[in-house]
TIMI-873357 format. One line per 5 residues: number of its first residue (from 1); their letters; for each residue x, y, z of N, C-alpha, C. Coordinates in Angstrom, 3 decimals, padded with zeros to 6 digits, always signed. Each point is the difference from the previous one (the first is absolute). Example, Ala and Ser with C-alpha at 12.3 -4.5 7.8 and 13.67 -1.06 7.14 Angstrom:
! residues 2
1 = AS = +013.190,-005.690,+007.800,-000.890,+001.190,+000.000,+000.900,+001.200,+000.000 | -000.350,+001.050,-000.720,+000.820,+001.190,+000.060,-000.770,+001.090,+000.730
END
This chain:
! residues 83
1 = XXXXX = +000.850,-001.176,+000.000,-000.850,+001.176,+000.000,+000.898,+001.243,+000.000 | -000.608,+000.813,-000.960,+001.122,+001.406,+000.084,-000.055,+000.912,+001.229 | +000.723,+000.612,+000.695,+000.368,+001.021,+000.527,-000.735,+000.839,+000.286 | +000.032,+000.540,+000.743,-000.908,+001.431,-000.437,+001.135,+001.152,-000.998 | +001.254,+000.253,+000.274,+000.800,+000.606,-000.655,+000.395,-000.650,-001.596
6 = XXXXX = -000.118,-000.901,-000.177,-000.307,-000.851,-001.116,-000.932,+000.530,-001.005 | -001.032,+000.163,+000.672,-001.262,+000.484,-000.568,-000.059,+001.468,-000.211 | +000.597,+000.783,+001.129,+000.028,+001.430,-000.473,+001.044,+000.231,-001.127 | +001.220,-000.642,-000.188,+000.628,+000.286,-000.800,-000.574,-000.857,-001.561 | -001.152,-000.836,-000.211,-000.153,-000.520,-000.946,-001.539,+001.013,-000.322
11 = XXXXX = -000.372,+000.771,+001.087,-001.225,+001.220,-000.641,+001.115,+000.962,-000.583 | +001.012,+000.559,+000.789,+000.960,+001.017,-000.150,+000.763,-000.279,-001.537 | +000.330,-001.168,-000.639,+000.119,-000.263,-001.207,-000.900,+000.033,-001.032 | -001.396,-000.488,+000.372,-001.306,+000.420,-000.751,+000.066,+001.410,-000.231 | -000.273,+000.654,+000.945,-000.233,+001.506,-000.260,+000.902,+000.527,-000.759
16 = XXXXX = +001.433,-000.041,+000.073,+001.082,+000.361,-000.892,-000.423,-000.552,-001.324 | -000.262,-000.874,-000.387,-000.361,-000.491,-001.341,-001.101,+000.756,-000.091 | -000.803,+000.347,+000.141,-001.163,+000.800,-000.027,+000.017,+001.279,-000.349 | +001.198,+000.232,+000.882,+000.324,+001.334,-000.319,+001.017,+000.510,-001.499 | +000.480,-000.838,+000.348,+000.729,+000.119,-001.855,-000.844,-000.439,-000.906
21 = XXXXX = -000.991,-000.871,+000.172,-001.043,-000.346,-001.420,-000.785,+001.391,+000.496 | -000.114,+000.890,+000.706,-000.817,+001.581,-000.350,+001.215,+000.722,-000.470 | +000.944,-000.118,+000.490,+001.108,+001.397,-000.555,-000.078,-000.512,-001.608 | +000.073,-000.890,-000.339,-000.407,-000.348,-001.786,-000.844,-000.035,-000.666 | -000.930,-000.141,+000.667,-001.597,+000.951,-000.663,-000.003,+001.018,+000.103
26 = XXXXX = +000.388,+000.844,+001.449,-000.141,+001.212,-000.402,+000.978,+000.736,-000.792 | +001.210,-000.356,-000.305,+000.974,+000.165,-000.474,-000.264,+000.080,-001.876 | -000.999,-001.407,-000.576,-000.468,+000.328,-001.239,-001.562,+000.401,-000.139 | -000.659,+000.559,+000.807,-000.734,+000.910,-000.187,+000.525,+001.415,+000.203 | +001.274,+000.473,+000.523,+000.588,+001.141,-000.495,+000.137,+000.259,-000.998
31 = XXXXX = +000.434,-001.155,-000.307,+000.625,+000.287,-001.558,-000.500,-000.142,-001.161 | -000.962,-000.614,+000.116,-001.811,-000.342,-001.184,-000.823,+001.270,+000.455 | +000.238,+000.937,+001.228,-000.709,+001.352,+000.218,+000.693,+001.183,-000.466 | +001.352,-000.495,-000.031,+000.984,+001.332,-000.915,+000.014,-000.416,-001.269 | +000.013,-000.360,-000.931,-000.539,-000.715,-000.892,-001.452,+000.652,-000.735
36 = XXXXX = -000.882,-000.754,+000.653,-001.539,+000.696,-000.233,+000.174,+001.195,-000.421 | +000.746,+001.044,+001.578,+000.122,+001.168,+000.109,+000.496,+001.163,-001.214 | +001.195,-000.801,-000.126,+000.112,+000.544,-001.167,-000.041,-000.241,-001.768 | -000.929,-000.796,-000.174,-000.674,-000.075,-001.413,-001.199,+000.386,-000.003 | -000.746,+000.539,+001.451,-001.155,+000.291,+000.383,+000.378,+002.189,-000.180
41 = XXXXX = +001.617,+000.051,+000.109,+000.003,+001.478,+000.227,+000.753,+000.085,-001.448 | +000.120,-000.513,-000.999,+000.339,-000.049,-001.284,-001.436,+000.409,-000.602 | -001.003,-001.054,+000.200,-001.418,-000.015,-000.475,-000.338,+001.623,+000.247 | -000.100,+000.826,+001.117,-000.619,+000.857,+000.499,+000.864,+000.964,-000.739 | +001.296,+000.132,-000.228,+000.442,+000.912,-001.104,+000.072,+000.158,-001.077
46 = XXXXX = -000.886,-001.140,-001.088,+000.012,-000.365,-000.850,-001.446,+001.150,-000.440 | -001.139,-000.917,+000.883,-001.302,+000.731,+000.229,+000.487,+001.980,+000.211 | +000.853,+000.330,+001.123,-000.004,+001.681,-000.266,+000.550,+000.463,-000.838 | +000.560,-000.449,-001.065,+000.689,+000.272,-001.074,-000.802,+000.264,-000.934 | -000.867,-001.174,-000.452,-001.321,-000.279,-000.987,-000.629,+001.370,+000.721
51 = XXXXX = -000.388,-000.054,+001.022,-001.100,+000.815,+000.616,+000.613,+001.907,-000.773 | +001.197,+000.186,+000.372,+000.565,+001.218,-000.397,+000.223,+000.248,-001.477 | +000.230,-001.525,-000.889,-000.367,+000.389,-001.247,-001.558,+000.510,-000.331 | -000.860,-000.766,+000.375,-001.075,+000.182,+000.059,-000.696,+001.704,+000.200 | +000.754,+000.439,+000.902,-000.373,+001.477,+000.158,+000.442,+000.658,-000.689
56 = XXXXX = +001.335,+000.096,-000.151,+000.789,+000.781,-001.358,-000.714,-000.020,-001.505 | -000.602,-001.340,-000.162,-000.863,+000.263,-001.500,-001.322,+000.551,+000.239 | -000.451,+000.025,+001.669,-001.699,+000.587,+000.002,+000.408,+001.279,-000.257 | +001.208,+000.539,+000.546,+000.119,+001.581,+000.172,+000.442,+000.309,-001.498 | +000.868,-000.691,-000.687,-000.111,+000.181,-001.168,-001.038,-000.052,-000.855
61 = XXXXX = -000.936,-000.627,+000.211,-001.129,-000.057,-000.728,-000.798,+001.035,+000.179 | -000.422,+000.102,+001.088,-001.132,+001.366,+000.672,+001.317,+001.318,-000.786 | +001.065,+000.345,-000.015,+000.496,+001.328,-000.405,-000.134,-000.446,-002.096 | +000.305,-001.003,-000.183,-000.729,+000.005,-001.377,-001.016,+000.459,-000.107 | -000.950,-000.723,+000.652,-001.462,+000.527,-000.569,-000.470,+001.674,+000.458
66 = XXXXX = +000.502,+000.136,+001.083,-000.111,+001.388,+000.370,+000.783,+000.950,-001.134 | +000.926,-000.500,-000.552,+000.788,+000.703,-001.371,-001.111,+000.368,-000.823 | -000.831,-001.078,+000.156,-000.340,-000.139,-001.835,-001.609,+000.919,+000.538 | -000.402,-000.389,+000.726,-001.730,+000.665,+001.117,+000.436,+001.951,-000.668 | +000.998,+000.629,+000.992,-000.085,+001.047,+000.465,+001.885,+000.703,-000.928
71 = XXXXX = +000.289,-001.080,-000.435,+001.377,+000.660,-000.970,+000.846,-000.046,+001.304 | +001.296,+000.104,-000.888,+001.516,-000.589,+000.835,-000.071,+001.297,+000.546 | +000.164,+001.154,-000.478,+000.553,+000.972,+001.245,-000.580,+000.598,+001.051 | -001.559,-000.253,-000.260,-001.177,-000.213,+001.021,+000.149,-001.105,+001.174 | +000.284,-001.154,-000.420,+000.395,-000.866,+000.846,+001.242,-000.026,+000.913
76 = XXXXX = +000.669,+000.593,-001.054,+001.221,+000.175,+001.336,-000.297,+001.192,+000.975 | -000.827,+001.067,-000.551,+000.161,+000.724,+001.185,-000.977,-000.517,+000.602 | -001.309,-000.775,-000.081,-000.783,-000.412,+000.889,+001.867,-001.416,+001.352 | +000.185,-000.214,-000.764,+001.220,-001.338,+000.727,+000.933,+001.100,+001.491 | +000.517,+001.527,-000.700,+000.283,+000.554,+000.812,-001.069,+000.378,+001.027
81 = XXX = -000.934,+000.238,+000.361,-001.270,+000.048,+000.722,+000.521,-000.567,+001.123 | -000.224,-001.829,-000.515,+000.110,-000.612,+000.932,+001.154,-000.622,+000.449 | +000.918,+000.223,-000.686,+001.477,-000.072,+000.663,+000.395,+000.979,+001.006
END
């Protein structure tokens, strides 16, 4: 029959194994979360990029048509207005 010190040192070995099978999970969920992280912050600059082209041709568009509505040198001084 074991010990009682027997036994604490054979929980005291459990737990150590225990504890290194978490330091290695958590260890590659760091690294599958930095990862994510950043193809997830690639994605999101991809999107404000599109997004800023996107405005550059509305504003180009609205000062076209405002060209052609009210004539170019009408329009620009309406542009100084609101600048």
């Amino acid at each position: 029959m074991p010990t009682e010190d027997q036994t604490i040192d054979a929980r005291v070995t459990i737990l150590e194994y225990r504890q290194d099978q978490s330091e290695a999970a958590h260890k590659a969920l760091r690294t599958e979360y930095t990862e994510e992280h950043a193809a997830l912050r690639k994605t999101l600059q991809g999107i404000e990029k599109n997004l800023q082209t996107i405005k550059w041709v509305a504003c180009g568009a609205a000062l076209a048509f405002l060209s052609q509505v009210i004539g170019l040198k009408q329009a620009f001084a309406a542009l100084k207005v609101f600048l």
